[in-house]
N, C-alpha and C positions, 0 to 999 in steps of 0.2 A: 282448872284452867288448862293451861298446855302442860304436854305431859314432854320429857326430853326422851326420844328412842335413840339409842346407838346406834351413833354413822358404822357403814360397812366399809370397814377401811381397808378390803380387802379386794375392792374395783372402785376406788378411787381415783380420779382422774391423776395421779402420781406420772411425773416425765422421769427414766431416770438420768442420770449426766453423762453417760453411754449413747443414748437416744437421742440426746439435744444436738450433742457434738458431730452424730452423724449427719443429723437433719442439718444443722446449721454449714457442714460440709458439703454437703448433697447440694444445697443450694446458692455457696459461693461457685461450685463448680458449674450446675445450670446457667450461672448468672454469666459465669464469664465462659461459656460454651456460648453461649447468645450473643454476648456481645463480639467475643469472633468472630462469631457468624455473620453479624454485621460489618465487620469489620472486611472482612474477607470477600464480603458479596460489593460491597463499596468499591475493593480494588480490581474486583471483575469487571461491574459496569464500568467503574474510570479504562480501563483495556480494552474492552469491547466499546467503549465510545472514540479513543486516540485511534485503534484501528480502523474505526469505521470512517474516520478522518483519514486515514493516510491511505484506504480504499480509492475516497472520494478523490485525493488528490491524485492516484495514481491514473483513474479514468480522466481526469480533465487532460493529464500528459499525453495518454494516448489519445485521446479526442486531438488536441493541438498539434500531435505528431501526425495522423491520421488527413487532417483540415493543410498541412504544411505537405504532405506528398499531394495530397490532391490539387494544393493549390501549383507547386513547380512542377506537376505533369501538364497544367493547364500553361503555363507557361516553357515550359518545353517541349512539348508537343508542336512539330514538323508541319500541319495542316494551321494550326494556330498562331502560328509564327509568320507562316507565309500570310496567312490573312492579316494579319497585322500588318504587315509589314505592306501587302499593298491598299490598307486602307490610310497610311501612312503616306504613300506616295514613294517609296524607297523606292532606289536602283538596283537594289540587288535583286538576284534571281538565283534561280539552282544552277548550281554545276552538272554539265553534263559527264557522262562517262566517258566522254573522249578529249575532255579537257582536263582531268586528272593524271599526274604525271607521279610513276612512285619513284621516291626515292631513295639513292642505294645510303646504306647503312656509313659509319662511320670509318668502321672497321675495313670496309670495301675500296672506302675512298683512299684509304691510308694506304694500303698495297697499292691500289692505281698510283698512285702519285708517288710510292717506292719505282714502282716499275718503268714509270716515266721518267724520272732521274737517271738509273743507270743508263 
């Protein structure tokens, strides 16, 4: 019938407990290199998404800031103001340069009116 031959127990599939411990090392350490890794890539895209939020809000400020000169140039603006004013029907008009009177400072007045006393 069947004959029994001697296993070669000499390449035996044998792990030794040297060998396990390492491997079983090796791949606590893979496991949780990975999952840092995840971990870590998680708290990049969360940074690089709040930034790219506080990007967006910083264009809107200058757009609004940008939209806020253009609009009080259009409103103080010298040509635009007179056109208003006489689609308006206003009285006012410009001053000429011979209806302009300067004048004297505080400090000037003060001596004048020393000087007129004594």
């Amino acid at each position: 019938m069947y004959t029994l031959e001697p296993v070669n127990t000499r390449y035996s599939g044998r792990i030794s407990f040297g060998l396990l411990a390492w491997m079983v090392v090796s791949a606590v350490i893979a496991a949780s290199a990975g999952v840092s890794y995840a971990v870590l890539k998680n708290n990049q895209v969360a940074e690089h998404t709040e930034l790219a939020k506080i990007n967006r809000e910083i264009a809107i400020c200058r757009l609004n800031t940008n939209q806020y000169h253009a609009k009080t140039d259009t409103l103080t603006n010298r040509w635009i103001m007179l056109d208003r004013l006489n689609q308006d029907g206003s009285t006012l008009r410009d001053i000429t340069h011979d209806q302009i009177e300067l004048a004297r400072s505080t400090r000037d007045s003060a001596t004048m009116n020393a000087t007129a006393a004594r």
